[in-house]
N, C-alpha and C positions, 0 to 999 in steps of 0.2 A: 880424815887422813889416817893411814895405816901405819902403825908404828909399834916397833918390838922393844921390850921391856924385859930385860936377863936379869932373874934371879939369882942368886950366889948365896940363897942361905945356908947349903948342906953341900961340902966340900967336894963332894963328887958328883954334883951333876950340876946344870946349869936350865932351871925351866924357861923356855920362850912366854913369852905372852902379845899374841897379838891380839888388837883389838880393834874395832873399829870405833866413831864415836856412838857413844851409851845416849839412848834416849833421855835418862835422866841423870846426867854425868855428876849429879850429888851424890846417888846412891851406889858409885864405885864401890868396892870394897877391896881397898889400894893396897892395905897389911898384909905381906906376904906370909906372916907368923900367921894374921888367921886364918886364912886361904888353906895353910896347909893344916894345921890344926884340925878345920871342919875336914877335911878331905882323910885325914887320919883316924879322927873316930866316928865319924857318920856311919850307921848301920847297914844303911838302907841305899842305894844309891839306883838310878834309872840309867837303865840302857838302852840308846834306839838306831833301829837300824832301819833299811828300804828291802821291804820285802819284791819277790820276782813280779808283781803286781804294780809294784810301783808307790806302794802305799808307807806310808813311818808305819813303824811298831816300835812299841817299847815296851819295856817288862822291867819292874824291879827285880833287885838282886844285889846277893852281899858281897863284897869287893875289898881288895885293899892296894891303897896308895902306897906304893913304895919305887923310890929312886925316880922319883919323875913320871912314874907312868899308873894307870889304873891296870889292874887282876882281877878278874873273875872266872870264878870257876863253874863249870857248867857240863851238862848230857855231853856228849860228842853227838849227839843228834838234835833232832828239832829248827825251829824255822829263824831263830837269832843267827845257833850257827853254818846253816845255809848261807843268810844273807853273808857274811862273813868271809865263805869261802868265796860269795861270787862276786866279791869285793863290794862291798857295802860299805859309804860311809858312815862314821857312827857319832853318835853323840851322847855324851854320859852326861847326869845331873844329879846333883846333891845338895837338899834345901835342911835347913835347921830353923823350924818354930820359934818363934822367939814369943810372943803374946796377939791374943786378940783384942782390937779396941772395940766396943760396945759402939753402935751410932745412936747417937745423941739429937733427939729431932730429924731432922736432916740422914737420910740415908746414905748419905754421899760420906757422911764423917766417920765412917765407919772404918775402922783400919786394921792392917795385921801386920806385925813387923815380924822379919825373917832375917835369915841370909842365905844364898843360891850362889853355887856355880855351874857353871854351865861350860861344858867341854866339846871341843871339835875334831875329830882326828881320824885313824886308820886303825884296824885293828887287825891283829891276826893272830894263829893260836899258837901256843908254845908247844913245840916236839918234843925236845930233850927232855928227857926223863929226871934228870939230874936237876935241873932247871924248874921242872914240874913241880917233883917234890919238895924243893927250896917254897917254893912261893906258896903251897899245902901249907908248908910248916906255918909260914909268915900267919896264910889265913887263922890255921888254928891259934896263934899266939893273940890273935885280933878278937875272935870269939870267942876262945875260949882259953882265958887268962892261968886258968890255976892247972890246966895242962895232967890233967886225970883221963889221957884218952891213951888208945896205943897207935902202933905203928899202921898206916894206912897200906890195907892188901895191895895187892900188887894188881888182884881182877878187878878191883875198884878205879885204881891209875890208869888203865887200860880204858874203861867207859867214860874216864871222864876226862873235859876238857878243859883248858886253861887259855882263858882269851887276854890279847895282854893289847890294851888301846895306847897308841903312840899320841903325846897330845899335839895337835896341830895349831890351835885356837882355845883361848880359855877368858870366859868370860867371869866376874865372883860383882855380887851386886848387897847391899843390906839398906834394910831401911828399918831403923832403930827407935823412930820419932819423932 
């Protein structure tokens, strides 16, 4: 059964979640605190798109969650933002380690607890400039906290681009133990 689930934890937006049913509906991860939490300081997040081929690609890359949607910033060129313009759907993922378990006789016992989410949506790039810059800043204040950098060239804004994914579907799963 498909069914949508509204967020309201941050007064200005409201995130959907659909979902369909989860193969192992124990390892939900129903907290919308940590949902957005990992999604706020995960480093490293995967991006995939359908190349002209027909093929998924995906490529990590640094990102930031803000007001309900993912940002990445990236070349105005290359083959992620190809698929992009020629409307590729995309899927982002962000998983957090959590420990491995040794197997114990038995190879089967062997386990590794994490937590993942997994997003479905549309992406397309930001024009405005104004807009651009806003979401630079965001990124720089995500990686780099103590803010010892200067103002971003203006021939640098020009080369680069800012991909901003609309969530469509969002899946967050953990298995702790």
């Amino acid at each position: 059964m498909l069914y949508a689930l509204c967020w309201t934890m941050h007064p200005t937006w409201c995130m959907a979640i659909w979902r369909k049913g989860m193969r192992h509906p124990e390892r939900e991860l129903k907290d919308k605190e940590t949902v957005v939490a990992l999604l706020e300081k995960a480093s490293v997040g995967r991006i995939a798109t359908v190349n002209q081929k027909g093929v998924p690609v995906i490529k990590p890359v640094n990102f930031l969650y803000w007001n309900g949607k993912v940002y990445i910033h990236s070349s105005t060129r290359g083959e992620k933002i190809k698929d992009i313009r020629r409307g590729s759907p995309v899927c982002f993922e962000v998983d957090e380690p959590i420990a491995f378990v040794t197997a114990r006789g038995n190879a089967c016992s062997g386990n590794y607890y994490f937590r993942s989410i997994l997003i479905k949506g549309s992406a397309t790039l930001v024009r405005r400039v104004s807009r651009k810059l806003e979401i630079f800043e965001r990124l720089m204040e995500k990686y780099q906290p103590e803010k010892d950098y200067g103002k971003l060239p203006e021939e640098i804004l020009k080369k680069t681009a800012i991909i901003e994914i609309s969530i469509q579907e969002i899946t967050a799963k953990e298995r702790l133990g």
